[in-house]
N, C-alpha and C positions, 0 to 999 in steps of 0.2 A: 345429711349427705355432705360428705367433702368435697368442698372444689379445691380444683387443680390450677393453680398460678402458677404463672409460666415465669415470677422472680421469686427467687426465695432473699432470706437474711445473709447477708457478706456480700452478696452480687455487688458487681458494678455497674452504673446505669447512668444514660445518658435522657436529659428530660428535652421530650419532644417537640412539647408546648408549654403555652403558660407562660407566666412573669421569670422565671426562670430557665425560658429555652435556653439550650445548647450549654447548660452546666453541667459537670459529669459527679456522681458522688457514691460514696457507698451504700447501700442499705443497711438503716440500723434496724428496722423490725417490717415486718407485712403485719395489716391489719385486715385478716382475712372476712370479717361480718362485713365491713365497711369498703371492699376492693381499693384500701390506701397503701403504701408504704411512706416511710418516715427515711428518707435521705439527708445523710451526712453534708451542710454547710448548705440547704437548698432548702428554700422557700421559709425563711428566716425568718419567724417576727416577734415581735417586742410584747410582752406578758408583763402585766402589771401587776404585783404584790403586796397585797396587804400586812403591815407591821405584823408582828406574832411573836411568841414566846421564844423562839428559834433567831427568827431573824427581824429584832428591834426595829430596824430601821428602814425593814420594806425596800422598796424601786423598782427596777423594770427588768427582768432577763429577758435574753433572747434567746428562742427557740427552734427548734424545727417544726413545722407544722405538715402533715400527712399532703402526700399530695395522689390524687387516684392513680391506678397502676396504668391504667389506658395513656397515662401522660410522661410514660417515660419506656423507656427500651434498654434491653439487657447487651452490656458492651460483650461482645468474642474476646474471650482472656488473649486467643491466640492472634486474631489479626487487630485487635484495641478501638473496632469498625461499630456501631448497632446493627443490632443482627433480630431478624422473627424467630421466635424458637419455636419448635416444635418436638412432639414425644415419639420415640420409637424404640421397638426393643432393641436391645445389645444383644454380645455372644451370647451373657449367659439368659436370656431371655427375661430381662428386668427392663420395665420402661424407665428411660432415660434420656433430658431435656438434650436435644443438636439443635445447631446453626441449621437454618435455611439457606441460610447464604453460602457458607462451603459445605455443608451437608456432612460437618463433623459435630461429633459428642462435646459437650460441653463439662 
C-alpha cells in the first residue's frame, strides 16, 4: 500500500518542535517506511569516521539527521505562512495538495 504524505522532496518547511523549533529549511529527501524527512541545515549532528582507504585521516562530519514528518509543516509558497494541507481534486479531476488556510492549490 502507498501512503500519501502530505511533504514531498523540494518543499519548504518549517519545524514545529524539537531541538530545532521555528528553523525553516528545504527538504532533501522523504523517508517514506520510517514517516522522516531529511531537511536542509536542521537537526545537524556530528558523525564520526573511521580512517579508510578513501579518507586517511578520518574525523568528524556533520550531518543532517531525519527528523519525523509530524515535526515539521509545509510553508505556502504564496503567503511564506505554515499551512495544514490537504487533497482535493482540480479542474481536471486529478487529486492535488491546497492550503487549508487560504484554500488554494499548492
Amino acid at each position: 500500500m502507498n501512503k500519501k504524505l502530505k511533504i514531498k522532496s523540494g518543499d519548504t518547511v518549517k519545524v514545529i518542535s524539537g531541538n530545532d523549533k521555528g528553523k525553516t529549511g528545504q527538504v532533501i529527501s522523504v523517508l517514506i517506511a520510517d514517516d522522516k524527512v531529511l531537511v536542509e541545515d536542521v537537526n545537524v549532528v556530528t558523525k564520526h569516521v573511521k580512517p579508510s582507504a578513501q579518507n586517511p585521516e578520518g574525523g568528524r562530519n556533520q550531518q543532517e539527521a531525519p527528523i519525523h514528518i509530524s515535526n515539521v509543516m509545509l510553508v505556502n509558497p504564496a503567503t511564506g505562512e505554515p499551512t495544514k494541507v490537504g487533497r482535493k481534486k482540480n479542474d481536471s479531476g486529478k487529486n492535488q495538495r491546497y492550503s487549508k488556510a487560504t484554500g488554494e492549490f499548492i
